[in-house]
N, C-alpha and C positions, 0 to 999 in steps of 0.2 A: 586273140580271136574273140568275136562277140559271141555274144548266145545265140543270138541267132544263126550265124553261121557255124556255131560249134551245131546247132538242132539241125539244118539243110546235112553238115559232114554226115548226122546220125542216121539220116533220111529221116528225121520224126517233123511233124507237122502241129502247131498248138493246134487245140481243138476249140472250137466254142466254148463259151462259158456255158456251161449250165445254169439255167434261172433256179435259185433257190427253192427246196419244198418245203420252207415253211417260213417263220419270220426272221431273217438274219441277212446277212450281205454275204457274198462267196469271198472276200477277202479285204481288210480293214489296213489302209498305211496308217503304222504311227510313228514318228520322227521316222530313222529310218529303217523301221523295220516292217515287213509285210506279214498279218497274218491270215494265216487262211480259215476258213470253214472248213470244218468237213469235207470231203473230197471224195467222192463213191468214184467205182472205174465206170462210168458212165461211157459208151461210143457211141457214136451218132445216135443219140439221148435214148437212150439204153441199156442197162443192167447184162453183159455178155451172162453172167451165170446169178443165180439165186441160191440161199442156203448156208448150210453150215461147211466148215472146213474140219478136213479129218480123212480117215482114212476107211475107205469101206462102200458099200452098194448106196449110191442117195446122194454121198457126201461129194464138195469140191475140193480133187486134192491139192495136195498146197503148192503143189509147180503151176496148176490153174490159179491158186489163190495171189502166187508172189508176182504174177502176169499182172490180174488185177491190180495190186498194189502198186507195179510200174504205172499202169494206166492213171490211177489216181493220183500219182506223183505228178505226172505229165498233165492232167487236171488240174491240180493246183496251181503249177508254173502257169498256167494260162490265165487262172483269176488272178494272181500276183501280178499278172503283166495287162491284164487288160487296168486294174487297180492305179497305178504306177504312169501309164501311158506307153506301154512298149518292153517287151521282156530283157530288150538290149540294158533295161535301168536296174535290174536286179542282180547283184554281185555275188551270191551265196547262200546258202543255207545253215541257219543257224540251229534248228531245233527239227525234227520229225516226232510224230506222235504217230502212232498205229495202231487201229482198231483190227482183230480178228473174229469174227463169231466165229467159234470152232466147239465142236463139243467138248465136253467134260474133261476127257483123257488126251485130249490132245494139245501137245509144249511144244510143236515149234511155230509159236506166234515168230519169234524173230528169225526164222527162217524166211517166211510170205512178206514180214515187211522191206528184208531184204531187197527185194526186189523193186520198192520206193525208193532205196537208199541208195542200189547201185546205179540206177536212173540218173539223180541227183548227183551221185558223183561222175555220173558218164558227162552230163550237160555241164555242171559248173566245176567240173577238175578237183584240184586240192581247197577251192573256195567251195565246193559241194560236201565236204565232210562236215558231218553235224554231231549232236548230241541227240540223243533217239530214245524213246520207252515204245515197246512191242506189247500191246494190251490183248489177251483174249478175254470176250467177251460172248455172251449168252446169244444176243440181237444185235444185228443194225438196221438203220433207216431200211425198208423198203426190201428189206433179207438179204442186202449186201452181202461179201463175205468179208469183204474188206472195205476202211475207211481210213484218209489218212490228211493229217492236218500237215501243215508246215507254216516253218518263219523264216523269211526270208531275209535279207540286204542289202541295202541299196548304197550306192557312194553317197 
């Protein structure tokens, strides 16, 4: 099955690329691997939630945040494929990286990236398991809660 018709089975839709917010490209082929930028859950080019993730009055909890993280997966696949010419040319996933801003006391960064990971494996199968690091961090671009890179592969 292609990606593409494996994304129609999910009912998911790539989304436009977002234009970059500062000086970089949203995803770089080299021989054959794709990498990405940064990846915010950006939807119809904007940020669903702002802020920290945690647990409490203010905060995004992290079933909001692991959504996010889906989004920015599904973000990614879409600069990897517009990069490439067509998402039918990207074989798997080889690396995730994830950004959490969560406050101080809060550890389940790799729970919210979760939610990247099982995307990635819904879309690209047993070629969607990757190697992964779940980073919490202070800030992101734009107060994100989540941000997440990937690399990709092509035949």
């Amino acid at each position: 099955m292609t990606i593409s018709a494996r994304l129609a089975e999910l009912g998911l839709e790539l989304p436009e690329v977002v234009p970059p917010v500062a000086a970089y490209v949203p995803a770089k082929l080299h021989g054959n691997l794709v990498y990405t930028a940064g990846q915010l859950p950006f939807v119809s080019g904007g940020l669903p939630a702002t802020g920290k993730v945690g647990d409490g009055h203010g905060l995004v909890p992290a079933s909001d945040a692991a959504s996010y993280a889906r989004q920015s997966a599904l973000n990614a696949i879409a600069a990897a494929a517009a990069v490439v010419g067509g998402v039918d040319k990207l074989t798997g996933v080889l690396k995730v990286t994830g950004f959490v801003a969560s406050v101080p006391e809060f550890t389940g960064q790799p729970g919210v990236i979760n939610g990247a990971s099982e995307l990635l494996g819904e879309v690209f199968g047993e070629d969607g398991r990757h190697a992964r690091s779940a980073v919490g961090v202070p800030v992101l671009p734009l107060d994100s809660p989540v941000e997440v890179e990937v690399v990709f592969t092509l035949a």
